[in-house]
C-alpha positions as CSV (number, residue, x, y, z in Angstrom):
1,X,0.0,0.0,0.0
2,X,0.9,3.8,-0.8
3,X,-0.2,6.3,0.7
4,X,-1.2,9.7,-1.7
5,X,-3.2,12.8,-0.9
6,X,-6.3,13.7,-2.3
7,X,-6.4,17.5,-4.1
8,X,-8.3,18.6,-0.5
9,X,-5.3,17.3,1.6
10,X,-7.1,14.5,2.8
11,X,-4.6,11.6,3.1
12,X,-5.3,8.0,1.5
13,X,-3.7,4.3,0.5
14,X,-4.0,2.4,-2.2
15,X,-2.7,-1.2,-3.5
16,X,-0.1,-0.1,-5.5
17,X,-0.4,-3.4,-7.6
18,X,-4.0,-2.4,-8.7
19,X,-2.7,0.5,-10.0
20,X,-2.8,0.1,-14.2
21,X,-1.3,3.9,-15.1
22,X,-0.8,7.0,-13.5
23,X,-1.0,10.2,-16.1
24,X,0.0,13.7,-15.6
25,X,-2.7,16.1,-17.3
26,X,-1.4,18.6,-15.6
27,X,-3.1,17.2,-12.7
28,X,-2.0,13.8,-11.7
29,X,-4.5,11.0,-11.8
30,X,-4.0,7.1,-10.6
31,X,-6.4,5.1,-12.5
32,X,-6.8,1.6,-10.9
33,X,-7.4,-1.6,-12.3
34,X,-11.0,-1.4,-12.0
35,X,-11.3,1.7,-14.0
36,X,-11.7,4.4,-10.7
37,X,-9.7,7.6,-11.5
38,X,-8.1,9.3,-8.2
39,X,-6.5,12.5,-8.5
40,X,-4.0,13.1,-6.5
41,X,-1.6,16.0,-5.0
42,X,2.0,14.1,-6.0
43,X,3.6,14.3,-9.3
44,X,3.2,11.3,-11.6
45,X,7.3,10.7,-10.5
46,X,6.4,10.7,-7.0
47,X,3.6,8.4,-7.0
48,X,6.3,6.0,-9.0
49,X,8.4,6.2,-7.1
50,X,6.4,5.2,-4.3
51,X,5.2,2.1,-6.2
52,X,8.7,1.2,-6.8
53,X,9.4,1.5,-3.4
54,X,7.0,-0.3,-2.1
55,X,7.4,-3.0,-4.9
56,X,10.9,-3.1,-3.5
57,X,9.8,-3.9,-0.3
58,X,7.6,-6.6,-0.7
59,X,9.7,-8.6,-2.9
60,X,12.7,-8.5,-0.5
61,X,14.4,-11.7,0.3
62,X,13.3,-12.8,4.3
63,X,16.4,-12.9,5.7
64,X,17.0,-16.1,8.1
């Protein structure tokens, strides 16, 4: 999960693997696997980077 801001500040998460492609129109906007369209406060480089990070994260080798 990432966690963006909405354009009125509020603060939310979303599964970064349901994201399908973020745009930047200016505005940036996360569009979702299931077609839902957030627009967000972060530039469309933040928000990937974000996803990479958590991407990084989650794949990480458990250590024993």
């Amino acid at each position: 999960m990432i966690q963006l801001t909405r354009l009125n500040g509020q603060a939310f998460v979303v599964n970064a693997e349901k994201i399908r492609y973020v745009e930047s129109t200016p505005d940036t906007i996360v569009c979702t696997d299931h077609g839902e369209k957030l627009m967000v406060r972060e530039s469309l480089q933040e928000v990937i980077r974000r996803a990479i990070d958590y991407a990084r994260i989650i794949r990480r080798p458990i250590a024993d």
